[in-house]
C-alpha positions, 0 to 999 in steps of 0.5 A: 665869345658873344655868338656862344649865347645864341648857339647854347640851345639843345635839339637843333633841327636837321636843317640847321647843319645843312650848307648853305647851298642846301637851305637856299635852294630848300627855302627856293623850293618853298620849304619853311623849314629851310626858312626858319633854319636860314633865318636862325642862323643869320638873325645875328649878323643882321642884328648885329650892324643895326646895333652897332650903328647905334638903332634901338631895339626896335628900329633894328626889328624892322630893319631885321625885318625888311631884309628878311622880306628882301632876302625871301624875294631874292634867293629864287635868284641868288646864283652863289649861295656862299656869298649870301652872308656878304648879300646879308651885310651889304644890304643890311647896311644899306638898309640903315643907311634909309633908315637913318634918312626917313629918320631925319625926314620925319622929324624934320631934319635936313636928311644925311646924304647917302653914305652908302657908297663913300662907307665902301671900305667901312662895309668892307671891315664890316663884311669882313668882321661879319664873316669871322663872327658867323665862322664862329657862331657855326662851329659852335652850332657844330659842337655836342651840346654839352659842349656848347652848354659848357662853353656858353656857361663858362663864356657868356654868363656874368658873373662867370657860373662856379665850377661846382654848379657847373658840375651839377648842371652837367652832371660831371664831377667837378674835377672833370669839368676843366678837362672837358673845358679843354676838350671843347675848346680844342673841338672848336678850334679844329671846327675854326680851323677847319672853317678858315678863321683867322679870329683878325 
């Protein structure tokens, strides 16, 4: 459960529950909020296909970042705001496959060919997987915020956080912390459900 780290923080703005479709066509509208909002809630999917293609942090930044500049020129057009996170993949990918070749071009090296098109059914996995994980990075963004901050405690830390300073953090007796614990996984479950995830 990596996407319960990046969801953990307290007091979101409104905007960061509206739909899709309300922050395109917000962020169309000029609105910077609606931007940040946006942005907040892709960063991850974007940062996640450079880094899993093996770029440092560094080169996944600006590859963050020219995708950012592309969708912020694109969304006057984008006529199907469900489609943005397939949008985000498809072009993020294909934004590091350039990367990879000025890369190789600027140390001298024979440039790989353009793997964009023949990696379709990789894209596609990508896509998919992509999908599934902003599904859960949502529905956690849809918890109360304690029990985001107890998921993110119990899930993302390592070593795990003990019970009892589970209980103070909280402020919950230490023997309802396992009760809550359910309570909150059952919450994100039906906010999975709800989304369509299928977790495959």
């Amino acid at each position: 459960m990596t996407a319960l780290a990046a969801t953990a923080a307290p007091a979101a703005p409104p905007e960061a529950h509206w739909p899709d479709a309300r922050l395109v066509r917000a962020c169309a509208e000029g609105s910077q909020r609606a931007w940040a909002a946006l942005i907040e809630r892709y960063q991850n999917l974007i940062y996640s296909i450079p880094y899993k293609q093996g770029f440092a942090p560094d080169d996944a930044a600006e590859i963050f970042q020219s995708v950012c500049l592309s969708l912020l020129t694109e969304i006057p057009r984008l006529r199907d705001p469900q489609a943005l996170p397939a949008w985000l993949i498809r072009t993020t990918t294909h934004r590091c496959y350039r990367f990879r070749k000025q890369q190789a071009r600027w140390l001298g090296e024979e440039a790989a060919p353009d793997q964009a098109a023949s990696a379709e059914p990789e894209v596609e996995e990508r896509l998919r997987q992509g999908q599934q994980e902003q599904m859960l990075r949502q529905a956690i963004a849809a918890l109360p915020p304690r029990c985001r901050e107890l998921l993110s405690m119990l899930f993302t830390e390592t070593p795990p956080r003990p019970y009892d300073a589970i209980a103070r953090q909280l402020g919950l007796a230490r023997g309802s912390v396992s009760l809550t614990r359910s309570r909150c996984l059952e919450r994100l479950r039906r906010e999975l459900a709800r989304a369509g995830f299928t977790g495959r």
